[in-house]
N, CA, C and O of each residue as an XYZ file, in Angstrom:
752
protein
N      28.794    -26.191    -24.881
C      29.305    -25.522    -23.701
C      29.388    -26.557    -22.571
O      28.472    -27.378    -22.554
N      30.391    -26.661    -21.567
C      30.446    -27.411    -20.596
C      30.307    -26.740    -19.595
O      31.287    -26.067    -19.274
N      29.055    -26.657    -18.715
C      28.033    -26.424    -18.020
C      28.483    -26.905    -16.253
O      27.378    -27.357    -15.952
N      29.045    -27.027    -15.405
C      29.168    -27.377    -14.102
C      28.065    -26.630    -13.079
O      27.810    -25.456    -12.810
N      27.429    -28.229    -12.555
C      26.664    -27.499    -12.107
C      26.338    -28.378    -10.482
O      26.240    -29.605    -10.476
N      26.179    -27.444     -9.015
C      26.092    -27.677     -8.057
C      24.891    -28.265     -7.636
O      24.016    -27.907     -8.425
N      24.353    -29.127     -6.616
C      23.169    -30.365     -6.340
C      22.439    -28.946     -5.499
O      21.767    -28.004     -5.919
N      23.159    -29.495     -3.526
C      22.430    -28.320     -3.042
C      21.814    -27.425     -3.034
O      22.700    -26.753     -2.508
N      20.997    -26.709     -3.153
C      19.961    -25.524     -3.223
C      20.724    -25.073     -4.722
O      21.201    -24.028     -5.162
N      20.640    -25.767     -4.974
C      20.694    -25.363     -7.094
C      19.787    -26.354     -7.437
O      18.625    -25.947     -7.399
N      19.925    -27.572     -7.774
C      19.336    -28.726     -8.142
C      17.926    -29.226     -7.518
O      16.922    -29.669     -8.076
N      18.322    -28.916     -5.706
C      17.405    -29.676     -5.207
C      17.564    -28.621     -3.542
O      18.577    -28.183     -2.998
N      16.159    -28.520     -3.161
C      15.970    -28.068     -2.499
C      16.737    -28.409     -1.181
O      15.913    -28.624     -0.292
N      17.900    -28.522     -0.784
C      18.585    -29.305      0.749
C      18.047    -28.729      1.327
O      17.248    -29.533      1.809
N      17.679    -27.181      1.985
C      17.758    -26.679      3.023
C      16.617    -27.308      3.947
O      16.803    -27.324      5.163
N      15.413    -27.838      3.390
C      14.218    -28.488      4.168
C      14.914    -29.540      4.562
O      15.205    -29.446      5.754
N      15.263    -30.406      4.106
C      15.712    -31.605      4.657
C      17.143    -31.492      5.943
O      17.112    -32.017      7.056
N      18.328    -30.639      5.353
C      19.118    -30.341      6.558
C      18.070    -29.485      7.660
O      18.250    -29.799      8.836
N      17.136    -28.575      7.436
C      16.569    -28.634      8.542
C      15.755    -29.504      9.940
O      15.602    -29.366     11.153
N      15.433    -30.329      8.974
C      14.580    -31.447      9.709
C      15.372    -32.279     10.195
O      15.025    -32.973     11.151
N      16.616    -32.381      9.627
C      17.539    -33.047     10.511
C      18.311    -32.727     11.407
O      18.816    -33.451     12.265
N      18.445    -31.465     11.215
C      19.247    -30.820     12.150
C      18.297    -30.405     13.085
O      18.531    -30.916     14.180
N      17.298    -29.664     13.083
C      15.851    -29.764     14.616
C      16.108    -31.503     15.164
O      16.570    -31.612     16.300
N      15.920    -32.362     14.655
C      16.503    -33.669     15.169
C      17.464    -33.735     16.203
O      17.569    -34.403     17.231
N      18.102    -32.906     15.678
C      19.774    -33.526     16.309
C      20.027    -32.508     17.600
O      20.654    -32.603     18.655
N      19.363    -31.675     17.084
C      19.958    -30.076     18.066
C      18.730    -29.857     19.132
O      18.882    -29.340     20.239
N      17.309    -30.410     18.535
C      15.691    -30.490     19.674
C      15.424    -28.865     19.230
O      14.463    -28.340     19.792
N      16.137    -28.087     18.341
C      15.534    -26.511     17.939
C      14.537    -26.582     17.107
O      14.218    -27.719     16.759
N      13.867    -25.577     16.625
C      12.631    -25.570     15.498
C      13.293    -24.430     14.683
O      12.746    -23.329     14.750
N      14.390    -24.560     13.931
C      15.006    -23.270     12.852
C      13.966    -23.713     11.906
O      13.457    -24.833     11.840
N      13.661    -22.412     10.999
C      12.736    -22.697      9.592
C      13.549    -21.889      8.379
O      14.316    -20.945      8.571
N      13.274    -22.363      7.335
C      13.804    -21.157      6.266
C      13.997    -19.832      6.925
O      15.020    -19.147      6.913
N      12.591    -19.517      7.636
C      13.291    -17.663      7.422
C      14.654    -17.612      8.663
O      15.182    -16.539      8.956
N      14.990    -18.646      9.156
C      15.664    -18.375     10.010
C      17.286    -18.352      9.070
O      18.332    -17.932      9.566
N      17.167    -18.858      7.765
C      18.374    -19.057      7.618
C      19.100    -17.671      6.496
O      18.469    -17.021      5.662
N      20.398    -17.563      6.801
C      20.803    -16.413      6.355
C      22.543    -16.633      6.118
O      23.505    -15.897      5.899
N      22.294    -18.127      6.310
C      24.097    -18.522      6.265
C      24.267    -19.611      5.301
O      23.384    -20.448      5.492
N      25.178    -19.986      4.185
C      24.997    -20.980      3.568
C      25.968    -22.039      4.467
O      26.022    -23.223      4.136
N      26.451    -21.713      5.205
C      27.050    -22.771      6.827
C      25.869    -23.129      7.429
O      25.870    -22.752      8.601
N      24.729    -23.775      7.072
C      23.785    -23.818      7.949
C      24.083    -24.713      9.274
O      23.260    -24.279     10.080
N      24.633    -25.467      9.751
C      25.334    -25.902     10.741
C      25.272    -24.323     11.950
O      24.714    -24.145     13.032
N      26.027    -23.559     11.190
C      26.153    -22.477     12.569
C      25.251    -21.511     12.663
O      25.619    -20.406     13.060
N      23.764    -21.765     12.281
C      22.806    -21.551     13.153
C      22.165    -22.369     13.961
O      20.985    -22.295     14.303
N      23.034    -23.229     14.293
C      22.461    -24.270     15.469
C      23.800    -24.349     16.372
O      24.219    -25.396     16.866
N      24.566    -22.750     16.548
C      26.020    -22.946     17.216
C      26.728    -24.208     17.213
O      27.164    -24.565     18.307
N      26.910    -24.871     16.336
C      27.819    -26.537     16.354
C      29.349    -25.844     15.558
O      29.422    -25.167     14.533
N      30.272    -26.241     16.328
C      31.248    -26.222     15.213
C      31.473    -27.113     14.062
O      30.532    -27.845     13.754
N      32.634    -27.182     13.325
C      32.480    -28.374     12.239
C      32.997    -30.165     12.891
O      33.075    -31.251     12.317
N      33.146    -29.913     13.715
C      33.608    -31.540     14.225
C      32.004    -32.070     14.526
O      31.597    -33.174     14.164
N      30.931    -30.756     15.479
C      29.829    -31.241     15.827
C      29.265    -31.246     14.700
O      28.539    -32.237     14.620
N      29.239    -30.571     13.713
C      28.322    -30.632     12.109
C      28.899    -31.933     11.827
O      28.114    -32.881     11.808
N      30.020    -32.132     11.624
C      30.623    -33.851     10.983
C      29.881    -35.011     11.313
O      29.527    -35.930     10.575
N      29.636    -34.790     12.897
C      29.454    -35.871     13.540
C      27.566    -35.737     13.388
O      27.103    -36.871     13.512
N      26.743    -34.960     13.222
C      25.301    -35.019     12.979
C      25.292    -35.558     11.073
O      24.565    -36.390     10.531
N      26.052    -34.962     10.654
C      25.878    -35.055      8.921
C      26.254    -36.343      8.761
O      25.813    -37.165      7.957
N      27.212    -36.483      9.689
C      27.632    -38.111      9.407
C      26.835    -39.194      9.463
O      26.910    -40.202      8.760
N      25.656    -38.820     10.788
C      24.829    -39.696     11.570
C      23.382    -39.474     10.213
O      23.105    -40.569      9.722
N      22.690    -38.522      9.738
C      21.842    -38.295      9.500
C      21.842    -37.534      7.131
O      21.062    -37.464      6.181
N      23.055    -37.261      7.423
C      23.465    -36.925      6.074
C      22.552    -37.834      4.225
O      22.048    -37.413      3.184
N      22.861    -39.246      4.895
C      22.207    -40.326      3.871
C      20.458    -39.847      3.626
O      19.975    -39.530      2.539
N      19.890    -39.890      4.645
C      18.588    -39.247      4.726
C      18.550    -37.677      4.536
O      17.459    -37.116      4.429
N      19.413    -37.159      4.504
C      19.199    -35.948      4.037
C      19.086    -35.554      2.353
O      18.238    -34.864      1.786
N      20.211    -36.229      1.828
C      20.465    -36.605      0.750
C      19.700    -36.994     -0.273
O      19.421    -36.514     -1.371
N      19.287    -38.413      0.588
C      17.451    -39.236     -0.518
C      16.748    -38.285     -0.412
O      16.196    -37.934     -1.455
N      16.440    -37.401      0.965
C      15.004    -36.665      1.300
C      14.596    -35.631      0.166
O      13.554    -35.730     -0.481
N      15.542    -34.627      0.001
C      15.936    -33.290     -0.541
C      15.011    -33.871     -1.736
O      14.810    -35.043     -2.057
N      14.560    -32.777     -2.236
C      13.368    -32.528     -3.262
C      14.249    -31.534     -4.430
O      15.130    -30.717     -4.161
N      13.595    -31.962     -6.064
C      14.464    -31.235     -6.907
C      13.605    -30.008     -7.080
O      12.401    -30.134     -7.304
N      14.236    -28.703     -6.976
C      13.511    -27.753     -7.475
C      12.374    -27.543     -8.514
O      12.390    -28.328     -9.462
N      11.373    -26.591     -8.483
C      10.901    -26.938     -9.383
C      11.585    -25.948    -10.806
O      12.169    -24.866    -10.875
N      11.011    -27.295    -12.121
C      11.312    -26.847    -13.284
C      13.122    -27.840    -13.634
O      13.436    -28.231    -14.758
N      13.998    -28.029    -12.386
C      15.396    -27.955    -12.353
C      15.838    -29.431    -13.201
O      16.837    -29.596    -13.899
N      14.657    -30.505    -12.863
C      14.421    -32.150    -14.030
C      14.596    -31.197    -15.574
O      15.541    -30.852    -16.283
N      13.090    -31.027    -15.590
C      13.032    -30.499    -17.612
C      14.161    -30.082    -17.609
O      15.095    -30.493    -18.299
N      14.165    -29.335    -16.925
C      15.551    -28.109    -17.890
C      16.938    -28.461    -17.538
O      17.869    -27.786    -17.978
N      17.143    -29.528    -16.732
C      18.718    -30.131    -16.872
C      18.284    -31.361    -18.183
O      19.015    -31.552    -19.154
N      17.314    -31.904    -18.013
C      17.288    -32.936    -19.734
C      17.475    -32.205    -20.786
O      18.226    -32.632    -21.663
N      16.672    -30.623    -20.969
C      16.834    -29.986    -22.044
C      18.535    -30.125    -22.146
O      18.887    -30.977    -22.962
N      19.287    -29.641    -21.663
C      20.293    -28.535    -21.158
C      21.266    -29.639    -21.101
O      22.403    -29.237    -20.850
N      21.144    -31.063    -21.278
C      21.884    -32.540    -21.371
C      21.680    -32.590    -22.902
O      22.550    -33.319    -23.380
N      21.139    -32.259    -23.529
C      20.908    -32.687    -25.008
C      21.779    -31.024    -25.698
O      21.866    -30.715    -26.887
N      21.993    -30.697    -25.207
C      22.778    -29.411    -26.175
C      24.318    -29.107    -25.579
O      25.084    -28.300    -26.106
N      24.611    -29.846    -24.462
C      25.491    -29.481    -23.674
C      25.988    -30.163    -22.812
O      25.168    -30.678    -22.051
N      27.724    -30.518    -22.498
C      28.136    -31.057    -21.322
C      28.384    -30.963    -20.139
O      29.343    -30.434    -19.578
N      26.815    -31.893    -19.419
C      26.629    -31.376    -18.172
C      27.777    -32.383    -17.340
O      28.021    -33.552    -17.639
N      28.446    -31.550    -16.152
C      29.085    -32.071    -14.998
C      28.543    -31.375    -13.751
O      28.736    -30.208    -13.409
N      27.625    -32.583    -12.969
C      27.697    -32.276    -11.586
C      28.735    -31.830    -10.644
O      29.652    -32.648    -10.573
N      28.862    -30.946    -10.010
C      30.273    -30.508     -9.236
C      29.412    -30.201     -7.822
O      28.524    -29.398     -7.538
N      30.068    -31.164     -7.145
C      29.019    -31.280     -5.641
C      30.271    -30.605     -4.191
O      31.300    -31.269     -4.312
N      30.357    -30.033     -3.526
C      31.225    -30.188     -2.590
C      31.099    -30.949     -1.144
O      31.689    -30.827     -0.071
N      29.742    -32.039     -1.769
C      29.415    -33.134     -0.659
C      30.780    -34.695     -0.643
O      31.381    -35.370     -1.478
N      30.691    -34.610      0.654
C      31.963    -35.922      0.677
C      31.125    -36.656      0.116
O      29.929    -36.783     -0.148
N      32.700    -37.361     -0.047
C      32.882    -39.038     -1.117
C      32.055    -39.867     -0.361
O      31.646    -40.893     -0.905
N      31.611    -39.536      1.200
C      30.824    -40.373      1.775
C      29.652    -40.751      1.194
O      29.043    -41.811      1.341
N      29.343    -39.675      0.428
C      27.469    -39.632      0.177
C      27.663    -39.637     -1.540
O      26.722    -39.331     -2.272
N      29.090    -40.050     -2.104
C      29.112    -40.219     -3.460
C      27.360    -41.138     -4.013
O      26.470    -40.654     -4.712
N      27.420    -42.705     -3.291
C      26.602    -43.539     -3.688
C      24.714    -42.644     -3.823
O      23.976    -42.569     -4.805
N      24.522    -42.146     -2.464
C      23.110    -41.812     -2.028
C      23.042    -40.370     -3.304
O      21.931    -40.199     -3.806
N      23.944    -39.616     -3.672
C      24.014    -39.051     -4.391
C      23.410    -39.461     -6.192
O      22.320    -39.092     -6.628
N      24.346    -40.209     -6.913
C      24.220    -41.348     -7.854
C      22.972    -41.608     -7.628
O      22.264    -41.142     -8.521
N      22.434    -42.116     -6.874
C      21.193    -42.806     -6.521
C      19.525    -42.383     -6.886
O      18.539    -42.891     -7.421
N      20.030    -40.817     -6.062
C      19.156    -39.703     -5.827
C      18.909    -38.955     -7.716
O      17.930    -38.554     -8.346
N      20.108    -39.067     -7.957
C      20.009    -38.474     -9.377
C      19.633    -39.214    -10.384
O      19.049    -38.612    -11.285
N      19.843    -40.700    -10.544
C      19.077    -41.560    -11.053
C      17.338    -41.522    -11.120
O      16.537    -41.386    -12.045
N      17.212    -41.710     -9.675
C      15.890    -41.939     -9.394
C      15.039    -40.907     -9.771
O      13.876    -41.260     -9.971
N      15.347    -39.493     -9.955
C      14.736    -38.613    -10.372
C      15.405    -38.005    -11.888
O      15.541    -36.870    -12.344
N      15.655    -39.052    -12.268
C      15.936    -38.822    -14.192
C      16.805    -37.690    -14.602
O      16.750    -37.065    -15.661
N      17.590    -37.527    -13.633
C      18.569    -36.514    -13.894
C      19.797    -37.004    -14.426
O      20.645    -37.586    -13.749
N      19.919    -36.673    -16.104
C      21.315    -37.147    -16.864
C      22.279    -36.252    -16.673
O      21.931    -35.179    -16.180
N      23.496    -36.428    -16.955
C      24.674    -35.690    -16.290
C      25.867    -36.714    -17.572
O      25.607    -37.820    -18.045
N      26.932    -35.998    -17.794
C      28.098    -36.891    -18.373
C      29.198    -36.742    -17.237
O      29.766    -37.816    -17.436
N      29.892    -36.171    -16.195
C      30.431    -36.455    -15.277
C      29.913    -35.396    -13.960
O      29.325    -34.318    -13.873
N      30.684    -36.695    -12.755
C      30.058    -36.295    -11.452
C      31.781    -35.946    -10.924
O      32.791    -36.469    -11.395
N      31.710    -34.893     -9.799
C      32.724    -34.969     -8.835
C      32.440    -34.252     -8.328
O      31.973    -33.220     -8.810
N      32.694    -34.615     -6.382
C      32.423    -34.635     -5.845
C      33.938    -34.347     -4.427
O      34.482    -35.150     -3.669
N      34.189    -32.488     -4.691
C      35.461    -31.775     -4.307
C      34.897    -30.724     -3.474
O      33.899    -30.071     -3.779
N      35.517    -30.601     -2.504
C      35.183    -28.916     -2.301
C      35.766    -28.035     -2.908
O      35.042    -27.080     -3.188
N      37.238    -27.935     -3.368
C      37.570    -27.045     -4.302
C      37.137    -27.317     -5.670
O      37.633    -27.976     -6.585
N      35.576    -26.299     -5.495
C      35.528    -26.665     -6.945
C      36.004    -25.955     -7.993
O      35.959    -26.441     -9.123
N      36.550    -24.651     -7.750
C      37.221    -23.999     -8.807
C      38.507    -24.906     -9.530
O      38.600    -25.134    -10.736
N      39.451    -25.347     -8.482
C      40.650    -26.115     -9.202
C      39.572    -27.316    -10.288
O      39.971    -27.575    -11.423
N      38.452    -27.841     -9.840
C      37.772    -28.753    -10.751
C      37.683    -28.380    -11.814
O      38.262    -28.890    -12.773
N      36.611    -26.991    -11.873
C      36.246    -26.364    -12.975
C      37.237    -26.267    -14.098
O      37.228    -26.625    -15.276
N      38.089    -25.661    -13.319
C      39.622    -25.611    -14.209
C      40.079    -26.134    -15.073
O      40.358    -25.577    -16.134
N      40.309    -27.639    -14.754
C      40.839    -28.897    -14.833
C      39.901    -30.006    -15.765
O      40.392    -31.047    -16.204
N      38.573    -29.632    -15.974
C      37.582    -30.210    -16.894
C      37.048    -28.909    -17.909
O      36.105    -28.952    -18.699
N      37.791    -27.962    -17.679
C      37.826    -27.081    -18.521
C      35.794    -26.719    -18.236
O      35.188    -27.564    -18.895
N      35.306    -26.255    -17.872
C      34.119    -25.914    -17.171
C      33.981    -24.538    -17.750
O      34.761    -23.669    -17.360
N      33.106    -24.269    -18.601
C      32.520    -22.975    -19.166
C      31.964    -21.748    -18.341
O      32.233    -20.549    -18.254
N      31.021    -22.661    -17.753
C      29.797    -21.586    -16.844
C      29.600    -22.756    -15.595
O      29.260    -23.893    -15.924
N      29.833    -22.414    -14.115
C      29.028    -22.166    -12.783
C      27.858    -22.277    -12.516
O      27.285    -21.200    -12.683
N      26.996    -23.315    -12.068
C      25.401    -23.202    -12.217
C      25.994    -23.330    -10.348
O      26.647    -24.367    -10.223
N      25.895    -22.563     -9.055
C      26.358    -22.988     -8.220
C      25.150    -21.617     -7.211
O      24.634    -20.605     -7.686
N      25.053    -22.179     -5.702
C      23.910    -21.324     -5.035
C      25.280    -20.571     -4.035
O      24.913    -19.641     -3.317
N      26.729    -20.928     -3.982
C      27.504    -20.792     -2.893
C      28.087    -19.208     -3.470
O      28.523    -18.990     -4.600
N      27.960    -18.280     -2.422
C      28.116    -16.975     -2.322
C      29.753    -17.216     -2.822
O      30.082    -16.736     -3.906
N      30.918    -18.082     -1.880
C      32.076    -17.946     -2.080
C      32.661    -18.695     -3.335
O      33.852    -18.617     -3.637
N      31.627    -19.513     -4.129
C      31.944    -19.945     -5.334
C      31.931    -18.953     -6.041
O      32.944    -18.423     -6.497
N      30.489    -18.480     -6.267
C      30.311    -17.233     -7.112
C      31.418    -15.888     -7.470
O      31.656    -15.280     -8.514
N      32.044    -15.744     -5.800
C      33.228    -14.568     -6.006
C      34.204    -15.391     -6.647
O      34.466    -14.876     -7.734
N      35.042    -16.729     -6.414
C      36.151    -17.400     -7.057
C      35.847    -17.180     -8.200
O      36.356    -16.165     -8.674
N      34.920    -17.998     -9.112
C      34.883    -17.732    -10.366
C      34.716    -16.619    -11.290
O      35.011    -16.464    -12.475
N      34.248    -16.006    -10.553
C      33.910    -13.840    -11.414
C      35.797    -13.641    -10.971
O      36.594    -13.303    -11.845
N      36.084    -13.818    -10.033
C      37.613    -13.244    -10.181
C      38.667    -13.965    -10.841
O      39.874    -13.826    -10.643
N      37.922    -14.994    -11.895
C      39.305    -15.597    -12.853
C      38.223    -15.543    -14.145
O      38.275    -16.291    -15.121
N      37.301    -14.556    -13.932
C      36.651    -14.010    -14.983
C      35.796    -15.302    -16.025
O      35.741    -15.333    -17.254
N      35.319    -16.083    -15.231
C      34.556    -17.289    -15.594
C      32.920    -16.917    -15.086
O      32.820    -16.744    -13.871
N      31.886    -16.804    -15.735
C      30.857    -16.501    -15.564
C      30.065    -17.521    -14.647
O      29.989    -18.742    -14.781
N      29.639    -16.916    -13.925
C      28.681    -17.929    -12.921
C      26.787    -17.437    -12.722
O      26.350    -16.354    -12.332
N      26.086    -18.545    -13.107
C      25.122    -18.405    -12.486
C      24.603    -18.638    -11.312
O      24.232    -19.811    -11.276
N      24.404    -18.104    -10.364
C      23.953    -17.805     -8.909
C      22.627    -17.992     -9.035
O      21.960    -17.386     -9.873
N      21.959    -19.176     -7.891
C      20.861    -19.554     -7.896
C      20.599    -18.743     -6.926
O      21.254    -18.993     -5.914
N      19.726    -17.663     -6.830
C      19.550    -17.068     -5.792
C      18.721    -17.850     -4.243
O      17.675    -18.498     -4.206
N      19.730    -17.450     -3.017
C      19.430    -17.747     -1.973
C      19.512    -16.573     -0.792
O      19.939    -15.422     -0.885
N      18.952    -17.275      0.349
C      19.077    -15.616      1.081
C      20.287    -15.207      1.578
O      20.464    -14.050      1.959
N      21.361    -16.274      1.616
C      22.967    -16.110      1.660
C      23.896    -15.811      0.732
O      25.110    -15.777      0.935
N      23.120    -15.507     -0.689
C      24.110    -14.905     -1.241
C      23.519    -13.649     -2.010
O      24.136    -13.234     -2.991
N      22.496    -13.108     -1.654
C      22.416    -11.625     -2.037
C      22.938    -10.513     -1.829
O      22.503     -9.390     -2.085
N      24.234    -10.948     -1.182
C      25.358     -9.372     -1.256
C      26.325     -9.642     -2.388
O      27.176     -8.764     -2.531
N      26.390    -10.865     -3.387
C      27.307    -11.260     -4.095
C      26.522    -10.107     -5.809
O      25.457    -10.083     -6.425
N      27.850     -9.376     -5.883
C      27.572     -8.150     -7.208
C      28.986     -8.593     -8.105
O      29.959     -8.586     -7.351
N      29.283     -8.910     -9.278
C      29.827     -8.551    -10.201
C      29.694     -9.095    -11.813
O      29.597    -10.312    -11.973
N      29.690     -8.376    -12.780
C      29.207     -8.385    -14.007
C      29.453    -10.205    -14.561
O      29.130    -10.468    -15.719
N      29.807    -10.916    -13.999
C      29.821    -11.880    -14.382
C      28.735    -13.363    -13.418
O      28.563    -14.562    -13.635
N      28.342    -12.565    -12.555
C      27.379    -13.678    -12.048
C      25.809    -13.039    -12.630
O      25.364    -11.895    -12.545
N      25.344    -14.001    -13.102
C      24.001    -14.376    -13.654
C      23.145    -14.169    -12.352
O      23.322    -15.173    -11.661
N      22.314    -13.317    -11.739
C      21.448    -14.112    -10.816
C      20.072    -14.823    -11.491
O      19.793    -14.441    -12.628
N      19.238    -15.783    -10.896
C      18.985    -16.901    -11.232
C      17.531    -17.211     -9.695
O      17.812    -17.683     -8.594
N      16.601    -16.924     -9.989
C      15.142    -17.244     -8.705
C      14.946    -18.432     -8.860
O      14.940    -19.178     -7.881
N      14.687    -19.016    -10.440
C      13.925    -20.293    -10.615
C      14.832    -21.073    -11.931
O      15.875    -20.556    -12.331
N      14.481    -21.917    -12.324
C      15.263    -22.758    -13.434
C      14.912    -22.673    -14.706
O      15.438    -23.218    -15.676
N      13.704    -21.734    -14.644
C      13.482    -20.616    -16.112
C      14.828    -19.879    -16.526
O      15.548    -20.010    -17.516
N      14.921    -18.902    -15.204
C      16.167    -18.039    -15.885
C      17.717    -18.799    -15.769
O      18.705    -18.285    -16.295
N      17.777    -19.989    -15.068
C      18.506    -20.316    -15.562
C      18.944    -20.495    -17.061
O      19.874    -20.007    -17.704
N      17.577    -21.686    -17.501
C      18.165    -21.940    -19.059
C      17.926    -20.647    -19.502
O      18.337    -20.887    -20.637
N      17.589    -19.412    -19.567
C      17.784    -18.449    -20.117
C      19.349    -17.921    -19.974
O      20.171    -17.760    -20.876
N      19.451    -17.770    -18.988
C      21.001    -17.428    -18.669
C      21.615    -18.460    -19.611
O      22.250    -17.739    -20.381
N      21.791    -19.629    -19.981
C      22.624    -20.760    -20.135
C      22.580    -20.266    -22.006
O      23.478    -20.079    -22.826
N      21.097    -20.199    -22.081
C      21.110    -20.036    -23.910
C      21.812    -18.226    -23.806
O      22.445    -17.801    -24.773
N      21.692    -17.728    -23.112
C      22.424    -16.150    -23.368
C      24.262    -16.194    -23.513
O      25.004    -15.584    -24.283
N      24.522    -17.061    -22.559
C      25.797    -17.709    -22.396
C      26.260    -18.160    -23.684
O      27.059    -17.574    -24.414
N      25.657    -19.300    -23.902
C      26.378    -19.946    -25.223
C      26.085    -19.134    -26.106
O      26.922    -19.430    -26.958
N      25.154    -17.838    -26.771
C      25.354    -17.432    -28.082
C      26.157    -16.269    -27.593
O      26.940    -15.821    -28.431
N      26.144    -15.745    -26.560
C      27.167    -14.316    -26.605
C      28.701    -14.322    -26.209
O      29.505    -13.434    -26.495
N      28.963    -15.483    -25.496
C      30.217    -15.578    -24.999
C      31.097    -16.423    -26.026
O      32.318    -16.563    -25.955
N      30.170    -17.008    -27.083
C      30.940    -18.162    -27.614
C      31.559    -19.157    -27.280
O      32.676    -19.540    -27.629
N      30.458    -19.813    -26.239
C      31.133    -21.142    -25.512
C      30.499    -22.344    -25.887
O      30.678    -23.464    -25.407
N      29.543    -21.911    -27.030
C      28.681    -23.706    -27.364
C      29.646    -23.941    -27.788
O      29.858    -25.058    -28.259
């Protein structure tokens, strides 16, 4: 099965680290419970030119900082040995390298990276089985061209409902979801 799967709050915890950088940039104290948007930028009222220009300045360190979930190492090595994994990031080409880097350093194998915001036309186009993705508006694209997605659950996407997203707390039910996938859908 060819497996696409998102870094951000799927892989690796971002939201601590864009926080700490963004209290940096903005002098606020936001914490997890404050967040409820996967735009986290606009709970610190910035539009996207002012998000550009902080992510731009502070992004690299956000990037190295971010911590991998737990369980999300084992079970992408498992899940590399039965299956073709592709990272699908919608972080700019800026942070291609610190990216590479970050995934190295923490033993995370992968057979291709890209690095689009449209990631559905990606998925498409590398022929992409299953969605491992935390983004509320990924999750609806792919259930509506009837491509199954697992949804890492976050507090921004718990209004997302249809028979084809997996939800997903920890990286247990992921590979559960992933082995349910390949024997019932017939996508190993």
């Amino acid at each position: 099965m060819h497996i696409g799967i998102d870094l951000d709050n799927t892989i690796l915890d971002a939201t601590t680290a864009f926080l700490h950088y963004y209290n940096i940039a903005s002098g606020l104290s936001l914490t997890h419970v404050d967040v409820n948007d996967f735009y986290l930028y606009r709970l610190y009222g910035w539009d996207k030119e002012e998000r550009d220009a902080v992510y731009n300045k502070y992004g690299h360190d956000i990037h190295w900082n971010s911590s991998p979930l737990p369980m999300a190492v084992e079970i992408l090595q498992k899940l590399y040995t039965q299956h073709q994994i592709s990272i699908i990031t919608a972080r700019p080409l800026l942070f291609r390298e610190v990216t590479i880097n970050w995934l190295q350093h923490h033993k995370i194998n992968y057979h291709n990276i890209t690095l689009i915001e449209n990631k559905l036309q990606a998925c498409i186009q590398a022929k992409v089985d299953v969605l491992i993705d935390d983004g509320p508006h990924y999750a609806e694209e792919f259930a509506l061209v009837n491509k199954p997605v697992i949804l890492y659950e976050q507090p921004y996407n718990v209004s997302v409902a249809n028979p084809l997203v997996f939800r997903a707390t920890n990286w247990n039910e992921v590979d559960k979801h992933v082995d349910y996938l390949a024997s019932n859908l017939n996508l190993s």
